[in-house]
C-alpha positions in Angstrom: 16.2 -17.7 79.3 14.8 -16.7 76.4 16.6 -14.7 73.7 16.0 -10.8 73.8 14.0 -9.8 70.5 15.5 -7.1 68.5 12.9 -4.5 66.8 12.4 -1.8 64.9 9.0 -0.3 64.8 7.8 2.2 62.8 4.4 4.6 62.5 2.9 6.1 59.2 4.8 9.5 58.9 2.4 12.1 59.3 2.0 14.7 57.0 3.4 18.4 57.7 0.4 20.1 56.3 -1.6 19.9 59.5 -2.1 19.4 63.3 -1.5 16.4 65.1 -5.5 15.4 65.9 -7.1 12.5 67.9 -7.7 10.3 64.8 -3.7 10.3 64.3 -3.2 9.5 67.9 -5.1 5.8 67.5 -1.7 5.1 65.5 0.7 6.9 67.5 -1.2 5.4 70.9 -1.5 2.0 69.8 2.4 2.0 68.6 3.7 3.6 71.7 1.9 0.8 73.9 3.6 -1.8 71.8 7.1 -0.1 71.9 7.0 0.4 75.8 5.5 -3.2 76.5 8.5 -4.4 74.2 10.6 -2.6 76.3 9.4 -3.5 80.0 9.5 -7.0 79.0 12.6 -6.8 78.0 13.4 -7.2 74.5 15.7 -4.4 72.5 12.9 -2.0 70.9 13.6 1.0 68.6 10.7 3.6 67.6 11.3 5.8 64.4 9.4 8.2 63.0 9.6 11.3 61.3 7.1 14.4 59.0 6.4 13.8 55.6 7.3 16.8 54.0 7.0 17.0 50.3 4.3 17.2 47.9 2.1 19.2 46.3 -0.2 20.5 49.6 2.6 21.4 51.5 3.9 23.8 48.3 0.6 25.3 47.8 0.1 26.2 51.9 3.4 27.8 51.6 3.1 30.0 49.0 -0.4 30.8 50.7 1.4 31.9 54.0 4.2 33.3 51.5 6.9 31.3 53.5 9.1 28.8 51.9 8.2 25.3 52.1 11.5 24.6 54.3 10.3 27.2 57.1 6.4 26.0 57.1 7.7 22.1 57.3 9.8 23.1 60.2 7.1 25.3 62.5 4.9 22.0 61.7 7.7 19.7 63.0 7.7 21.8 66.1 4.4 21.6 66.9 4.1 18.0 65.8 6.9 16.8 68.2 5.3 18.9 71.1 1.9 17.2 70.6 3.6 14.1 70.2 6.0 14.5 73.9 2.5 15.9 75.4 1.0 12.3 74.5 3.9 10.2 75.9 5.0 9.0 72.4 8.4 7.8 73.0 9.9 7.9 69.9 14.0 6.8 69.4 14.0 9.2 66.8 11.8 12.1 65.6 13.0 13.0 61.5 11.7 14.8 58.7 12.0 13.2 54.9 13.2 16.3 54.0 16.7 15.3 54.9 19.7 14.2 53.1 19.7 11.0 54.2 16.4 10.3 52.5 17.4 12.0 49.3 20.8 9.7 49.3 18.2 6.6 49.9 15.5 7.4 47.2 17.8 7.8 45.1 19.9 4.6 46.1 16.9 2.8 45.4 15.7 4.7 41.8 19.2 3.7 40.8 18.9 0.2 41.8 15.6 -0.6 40.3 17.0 1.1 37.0 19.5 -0.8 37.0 17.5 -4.1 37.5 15.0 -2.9 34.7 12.3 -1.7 37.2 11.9 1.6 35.8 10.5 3.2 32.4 8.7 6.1 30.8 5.6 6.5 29.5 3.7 9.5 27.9 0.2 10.1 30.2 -2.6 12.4 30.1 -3.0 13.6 33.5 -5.5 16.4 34.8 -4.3 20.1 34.5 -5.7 23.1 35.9 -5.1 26.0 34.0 -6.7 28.4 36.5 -3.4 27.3 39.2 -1.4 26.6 35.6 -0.1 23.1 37.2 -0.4 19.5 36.8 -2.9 18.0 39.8 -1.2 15.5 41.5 -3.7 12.9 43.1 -4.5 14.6 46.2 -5.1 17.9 44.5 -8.2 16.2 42.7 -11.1 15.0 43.9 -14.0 13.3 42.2 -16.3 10.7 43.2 -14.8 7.0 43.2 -14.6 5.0 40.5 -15.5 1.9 42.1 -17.7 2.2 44.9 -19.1 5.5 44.1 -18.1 7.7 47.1 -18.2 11.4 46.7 -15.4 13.8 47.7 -12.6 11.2 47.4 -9.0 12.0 46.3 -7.1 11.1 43.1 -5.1 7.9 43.8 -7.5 5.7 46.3 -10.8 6.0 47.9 -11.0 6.5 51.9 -14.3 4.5 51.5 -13.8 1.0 49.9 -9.7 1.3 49.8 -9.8 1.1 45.9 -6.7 2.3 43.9 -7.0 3.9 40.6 -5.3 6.4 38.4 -6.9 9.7 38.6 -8.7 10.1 35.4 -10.5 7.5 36.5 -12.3 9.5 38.8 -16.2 11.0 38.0 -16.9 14.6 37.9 -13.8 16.0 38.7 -12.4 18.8 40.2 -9.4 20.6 41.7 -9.4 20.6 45.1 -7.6 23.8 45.5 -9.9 26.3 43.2 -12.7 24.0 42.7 -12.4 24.4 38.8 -12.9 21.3 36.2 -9.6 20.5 34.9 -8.2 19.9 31.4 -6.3 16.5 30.2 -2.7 17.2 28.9 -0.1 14.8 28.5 3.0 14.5 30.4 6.2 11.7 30.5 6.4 9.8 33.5 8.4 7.7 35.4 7.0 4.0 36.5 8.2 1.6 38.7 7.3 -2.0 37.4 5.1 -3.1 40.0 3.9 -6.0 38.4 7.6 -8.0 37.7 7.2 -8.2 41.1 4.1 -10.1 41.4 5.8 -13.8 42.3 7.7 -12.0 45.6 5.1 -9.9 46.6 2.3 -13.1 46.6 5.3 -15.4 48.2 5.2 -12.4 50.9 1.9 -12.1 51.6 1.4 -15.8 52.0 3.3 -15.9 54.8 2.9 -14.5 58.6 3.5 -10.5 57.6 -0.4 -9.6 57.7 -3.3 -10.7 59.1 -6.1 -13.1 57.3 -8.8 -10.0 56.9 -5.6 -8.2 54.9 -4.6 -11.5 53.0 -7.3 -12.1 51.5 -7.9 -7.9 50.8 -4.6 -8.4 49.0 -5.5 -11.3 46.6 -8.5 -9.2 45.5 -5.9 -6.6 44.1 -3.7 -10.2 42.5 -6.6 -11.4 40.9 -7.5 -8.0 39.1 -3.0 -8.1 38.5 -1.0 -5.8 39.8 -0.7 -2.2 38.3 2.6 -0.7 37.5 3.0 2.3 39.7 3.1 6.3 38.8 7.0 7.4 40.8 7.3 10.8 39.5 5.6 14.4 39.5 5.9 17.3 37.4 7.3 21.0 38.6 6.5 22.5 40.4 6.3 20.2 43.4 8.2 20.2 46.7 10.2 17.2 46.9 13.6 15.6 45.6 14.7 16.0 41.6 14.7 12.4 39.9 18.3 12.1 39.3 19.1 13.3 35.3 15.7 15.1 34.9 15.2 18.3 34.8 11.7 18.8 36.1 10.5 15.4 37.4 10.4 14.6 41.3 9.8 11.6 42.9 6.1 11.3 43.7 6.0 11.9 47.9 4.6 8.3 48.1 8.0 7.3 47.1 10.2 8.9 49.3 7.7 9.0 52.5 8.4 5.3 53.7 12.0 5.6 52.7 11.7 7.9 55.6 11.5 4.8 57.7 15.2 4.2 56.8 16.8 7.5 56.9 15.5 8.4 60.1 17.3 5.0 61.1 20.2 5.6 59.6 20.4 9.1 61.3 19.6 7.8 64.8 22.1 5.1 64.1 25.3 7.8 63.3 24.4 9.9 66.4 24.0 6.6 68.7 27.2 4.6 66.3 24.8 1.7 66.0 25.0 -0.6 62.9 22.8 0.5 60.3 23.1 -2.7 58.0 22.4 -5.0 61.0 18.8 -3.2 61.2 18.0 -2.8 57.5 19.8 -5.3 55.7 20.4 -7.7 58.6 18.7 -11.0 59.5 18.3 -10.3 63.7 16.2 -7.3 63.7 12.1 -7.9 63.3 10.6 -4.9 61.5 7.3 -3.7 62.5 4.8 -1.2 60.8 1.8 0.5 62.0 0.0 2.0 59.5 -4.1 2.9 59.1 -6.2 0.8 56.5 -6.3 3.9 54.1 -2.6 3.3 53.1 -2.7 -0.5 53.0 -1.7 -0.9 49.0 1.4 1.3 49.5 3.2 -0.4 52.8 2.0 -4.1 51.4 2.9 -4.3 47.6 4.8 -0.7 46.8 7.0 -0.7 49.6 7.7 -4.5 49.9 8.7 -4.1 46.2 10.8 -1.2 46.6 12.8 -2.9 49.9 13.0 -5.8 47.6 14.6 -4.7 44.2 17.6 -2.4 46.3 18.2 -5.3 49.2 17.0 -3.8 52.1 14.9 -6.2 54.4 11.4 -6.6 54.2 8.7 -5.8 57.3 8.4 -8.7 59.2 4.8 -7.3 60.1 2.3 -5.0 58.9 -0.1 -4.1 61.3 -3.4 -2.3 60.7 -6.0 -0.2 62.2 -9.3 1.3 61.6 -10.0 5.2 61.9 -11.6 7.1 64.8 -15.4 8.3 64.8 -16.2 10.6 67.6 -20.2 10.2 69.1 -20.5 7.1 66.3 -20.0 9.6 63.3 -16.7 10.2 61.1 -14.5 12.8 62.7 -15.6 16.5 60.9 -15.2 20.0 61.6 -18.3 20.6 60.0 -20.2 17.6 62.3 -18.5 19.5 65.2 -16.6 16.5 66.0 -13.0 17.3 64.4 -10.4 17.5 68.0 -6.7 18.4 67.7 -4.4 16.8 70.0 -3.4 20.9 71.1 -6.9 21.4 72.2 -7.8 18.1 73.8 -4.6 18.6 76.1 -5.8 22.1 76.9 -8.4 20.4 78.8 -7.5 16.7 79.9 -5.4 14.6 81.2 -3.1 13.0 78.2 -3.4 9.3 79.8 -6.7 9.4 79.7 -6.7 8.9 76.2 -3.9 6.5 76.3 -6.5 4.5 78.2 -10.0 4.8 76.6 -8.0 4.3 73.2 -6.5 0.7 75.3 -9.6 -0.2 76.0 -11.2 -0.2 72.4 -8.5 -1.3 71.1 -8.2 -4.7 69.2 -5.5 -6.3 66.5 -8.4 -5.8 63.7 -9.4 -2.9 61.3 -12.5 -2.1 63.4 -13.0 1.5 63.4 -12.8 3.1 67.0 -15.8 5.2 68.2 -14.6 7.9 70.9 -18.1 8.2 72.6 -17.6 11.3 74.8 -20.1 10.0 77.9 -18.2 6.6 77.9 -14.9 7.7 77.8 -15.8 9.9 81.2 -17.4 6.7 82.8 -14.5 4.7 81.9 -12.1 6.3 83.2 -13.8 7.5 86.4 -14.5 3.9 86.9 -11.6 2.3 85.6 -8.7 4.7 86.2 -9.2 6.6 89.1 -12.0 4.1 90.5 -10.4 1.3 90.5 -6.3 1.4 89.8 -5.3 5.4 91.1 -7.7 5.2 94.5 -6.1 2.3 96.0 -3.1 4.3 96.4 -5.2 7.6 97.6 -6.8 5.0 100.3 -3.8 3.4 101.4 -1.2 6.0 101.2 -2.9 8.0 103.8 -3.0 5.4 106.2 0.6 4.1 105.5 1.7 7.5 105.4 0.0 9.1 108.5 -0.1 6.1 111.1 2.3 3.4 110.1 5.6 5.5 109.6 5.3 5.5 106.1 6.3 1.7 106.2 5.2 -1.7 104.3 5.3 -4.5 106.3 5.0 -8.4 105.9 1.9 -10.2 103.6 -0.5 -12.8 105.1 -1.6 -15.9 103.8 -4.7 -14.0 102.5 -2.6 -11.3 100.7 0.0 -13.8 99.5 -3.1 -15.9 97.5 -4.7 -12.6 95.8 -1.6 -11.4 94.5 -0.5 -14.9 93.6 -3.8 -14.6 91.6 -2.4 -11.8 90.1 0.2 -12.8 89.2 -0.8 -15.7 87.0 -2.9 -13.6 84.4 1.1 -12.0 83.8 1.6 -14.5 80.8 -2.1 -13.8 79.1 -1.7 -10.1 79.4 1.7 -9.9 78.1 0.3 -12.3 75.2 -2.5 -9.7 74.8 -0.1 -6.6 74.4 1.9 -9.1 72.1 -1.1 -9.3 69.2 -2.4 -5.9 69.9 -5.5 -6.6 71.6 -5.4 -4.1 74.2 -8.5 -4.2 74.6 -8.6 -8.1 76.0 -5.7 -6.7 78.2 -7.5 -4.1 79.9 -10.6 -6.1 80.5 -8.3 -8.3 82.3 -6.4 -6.4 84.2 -9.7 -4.3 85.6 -11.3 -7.5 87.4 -7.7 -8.1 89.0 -8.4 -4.2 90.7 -11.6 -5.0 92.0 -10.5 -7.9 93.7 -7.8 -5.9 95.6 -10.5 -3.1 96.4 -12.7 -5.7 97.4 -10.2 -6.8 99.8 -9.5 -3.4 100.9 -13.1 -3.1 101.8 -13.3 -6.3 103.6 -10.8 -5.8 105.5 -10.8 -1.9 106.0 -7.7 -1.3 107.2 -8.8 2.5 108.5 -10.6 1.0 111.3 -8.0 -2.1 111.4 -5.1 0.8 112.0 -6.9 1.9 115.4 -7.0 -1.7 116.8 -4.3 -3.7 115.3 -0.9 -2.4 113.7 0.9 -4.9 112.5 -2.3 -6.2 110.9 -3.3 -2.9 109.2 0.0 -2.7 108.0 -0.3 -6.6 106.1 -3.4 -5.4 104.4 -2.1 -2.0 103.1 0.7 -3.9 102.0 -1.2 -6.6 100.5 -3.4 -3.4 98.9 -0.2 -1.9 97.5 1.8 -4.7 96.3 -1.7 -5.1 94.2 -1.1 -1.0 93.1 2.5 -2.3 92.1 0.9 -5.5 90.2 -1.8 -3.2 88.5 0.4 -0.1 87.4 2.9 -2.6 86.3 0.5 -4.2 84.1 -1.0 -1.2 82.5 3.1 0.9 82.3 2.8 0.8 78.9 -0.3 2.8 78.6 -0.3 4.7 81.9 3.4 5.6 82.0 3.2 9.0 83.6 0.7 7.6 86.1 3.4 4.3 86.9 6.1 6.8 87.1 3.9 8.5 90.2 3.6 5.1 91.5 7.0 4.8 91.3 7.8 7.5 93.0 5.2 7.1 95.6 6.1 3.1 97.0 9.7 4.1 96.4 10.9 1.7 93.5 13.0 1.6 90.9 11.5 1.4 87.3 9.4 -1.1 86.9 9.4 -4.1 84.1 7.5 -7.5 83.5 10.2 -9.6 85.6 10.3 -7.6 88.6 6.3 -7.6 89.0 6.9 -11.1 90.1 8.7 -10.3 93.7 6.5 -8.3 96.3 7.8 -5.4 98.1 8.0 -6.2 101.9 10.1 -4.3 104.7 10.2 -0.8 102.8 9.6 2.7 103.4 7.8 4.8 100.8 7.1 8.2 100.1 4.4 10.3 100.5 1.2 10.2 97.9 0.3 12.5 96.2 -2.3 12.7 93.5 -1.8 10.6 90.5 -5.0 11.9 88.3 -7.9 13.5 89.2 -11.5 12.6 87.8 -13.0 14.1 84.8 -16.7 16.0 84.3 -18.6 15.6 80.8 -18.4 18.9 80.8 -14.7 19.5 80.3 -14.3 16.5 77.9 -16.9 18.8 75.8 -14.6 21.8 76.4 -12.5 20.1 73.5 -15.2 20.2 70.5 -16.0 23.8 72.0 -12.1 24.8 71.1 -12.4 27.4 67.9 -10.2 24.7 65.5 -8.3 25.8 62.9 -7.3 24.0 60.0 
């Protein structure tokens, strides 16, 4: 048999300075379905996540509500996790970076790349705004990009063409919380020498970590060299004190992906797990999901970082695209901006879970949420063709065969056979991400069984011949098993109703490969119901708030 993968996977931390809103959930989606097809086939599969906390923003929106930071960062971890649960995200472990295990981490590693020579100072002249009398970090500016030219873009990289640059680079800026032009004034920072660890980091991305389309992204940003990177902030600023300084933090970029490893290390005191056999360890893969806007930091700052204090590096990198709603960019102002709070206000969590399947691919393709296909889809798909097998079937088995599965026929025994042989391409599929090559095989393998179903209409069959009604609705359910089986990790609430309904216990990759003969179930009842265009509009209608 083969050996039982260990994992850690991780998502990008999201930021505690706002809801939780569909373009997030792409991420948090596409990482859950990973996670839980790890899990049903077996393989041991931890999930960590956690808020980012500190910074600049989050300061500023406290002192707006005139709360401390600490109380705003933990009504936004509240509501985050509660978005999250609504979603089926099935996190290990849920954190916050403003913890002391991330503070004893950061620090671990400042200390350690001191030590190795990694760090220096260096007088800068950085933008100040004398109207908020503070420095402006890089997403309190905003400018038009350097490179590509893009207006409204932040300080330290461009949401357009992924460019880095320092933030007096930018043209015609301005501070994004008054709107004033700020001042130069100089300031000594702290940098991290990015660029001793050129030789590792190309060694790194040479080999299997990323895909080609990021490789080759990558040795753009070689070829121009590598830029030595900005680690600390001036006061004020929300965050954790540089150790022996006595108004320097460290920049939130550094301490948000150590996040990754204090939330571990909490999990792993509460469940008295191994920390080093996770982080410092050879057995366990590590596996990030992170959108295409933060590529530079989770492929050469963070590699770096793991690499000058010892902890492992990520055996995998994988990125996504970014959501557009109706084929344009997500906006309030475009009327297309949807929080997770008022989406599930309206429909069905799965639902989502699905459509986002469906589009999904292992590539940075954006993904467009088109409103009228997402209501076809899973009309069709969903309730059409996985969740009305069991409405059809169930009221027959339940109502005139004693609520009981029989035997299969030849007939039955060769469709679900069928089935059963697209197991290995699916699972490979869910394995490089493309959900969306998954769910366009699974949804032929449904209308085969409805097909059969129709054929064979066991409704009439029941009034004439028992025992044979009985072999089809088994046949019909056994391919409800097979389907829900297939799609657990993105339908989960809607497997645990099947479940339920034919009577099983929890379902995983191996046991899809016995059928269920002989056996009573229970009683159906409703796994989903279908979905108007109307309602799915209901969401954009929701007053948002920022």
């Amino acid at each position: 048999m083969e050996q039982r993968r260990r994992i850690l996977v991780t998502s990008a931390l999201p930021y505690a300075n706002g809801s939780i809103h569909l373009g997030h959930l792409v991420e948090y989606i596409q990482t859950d379905i990973w996670v839980r097809f790890q899990r049903l086939i077996g393989n041991e599969c931890y999930y960590m996540c956690a808020d980012d906390t500190h910074g600049t923003p989050i300061m500023i929106s406290a002192r707006k509500q005139n709360i401390p930071p600490e109380e705003l960062i933990s009504k936004m971890y509240t509501e985050h996790l509660r978005d999250f649960s609504a979603f089926r995200i099935s996190f290990d472990n849920y954190y916050s970076t403003n913890s002391e295990e991330n503070r004893e981490f950061c620090e671990y590693i400042y200390s350690e790349a001191k030590q190795k020579g990694a760090i220096y100072e260096k007088e800068i002249e950085q933008y100040y705004c004398e109207h908020d009398g503070m420095f402006l970090p890089d997403r309190m500016i905003k400018g038009i990009c350097p490179r590509c030219k893009a207006e409204d873009q932040y300080g330290d990289n461009c949401e357009t063409c992924s460019a880095t640059y320092d933030p007096t680079e930018l043209i015609s800026p301005f501070c994004a919380i008054c709107g004033a032009k700020p001042i130069i004034k100089k300031s000594t920072h702290y940098y991290f020498k990015l660029s001793n660890f050129t030789n590792e980091l190309r060694e790194w991305v040479s080999q299997d970590h990323l895909r080609p389309e990021i490789k080759n992204k990558l040795q753009e940003w070689f070829t121009q060299g590598i830029k030595d990177w900005d680690i600390s902030r001036d006061a004020p600023y929300f965050g954790f004190k540089i150790p022996g300084t006595e108004n320097k933090y460290f920049y939130v970029w550094l301490d948000a992906p150590v996040g990754y490893i204090a939330t571990t290390k909490n999990w792993c005191k509460s469940k008295g797990i191994n920390f080093d056999e996770i982080w410092r360890g050879k057995d366990f893969e590590i596996h990030h999901f992170i959108g295409k806007d933060i590529l530079y930091f989770h492929t050469l700052f963070w590699p770096a970082m793991l690499m000058v204090s010892g902890f492992s590096t990520p055996t995998k990198v994988n990125i996504h695209g970014f959501l557009t709603v109706n084929g344009e960019k997500m906006s309030k102002s475009r009327g297309t901006f949807m929080n997770a709070s008022d989406y599930l206000k309206h429909v069905d969590p799965e639902f989502l879970r699905y459509y986002y399947a469906a589009k999904l691919g292992a590539g940075v393709d954006d993904l467009d949420l088109n409103l009228s296909d997402f209501v076809f889809r899973i009309n069709s798909d969903v309730l059409g063709k996985v969740v009305n097998i069991g409405s059809r079937l169930g009221k027959i088995v339940n109502k005139k065969l004693n609520n009981a599965l029989g035997e299969i026929d030849a007939q039955g025994a060769s469709i679900l056979d069928e089935m059963r042989k697209a197991l290995p391409k699916i699972a490979n599929y869910y394995e490089t991400l493309d959900y969306n090559k998954a769910m366009r095989e699974i949804m032929p393998l449904a209308d085969i069984v409805n097909k059969y179903i129709n054929d064979t209409a066991p409704w009439e069959l029941v009034k004439t011949d028992e025992k044979k009604a009985q072999s089809v609705c088994t046949t019909g359910l056994n391919g409800l098993y097979l389907l829900t089986g297939m799609l657990k990790p993105v339908l989960p609430r809607i497997a645990e109703g099947v479940e339920k309904f034919l009577n099983i216990p929890s379902m995983n990759w191996e046991s899809l490969k016995k059928p269920i003969t002989q056996h009573k179930i229970n009683e159906y009842e409703r796994l989903a119901e279908r979905i108007e265009l109307s309602t799915v509009e209901k969401i954009l209608g929701t007053k948002q708030e920022s």
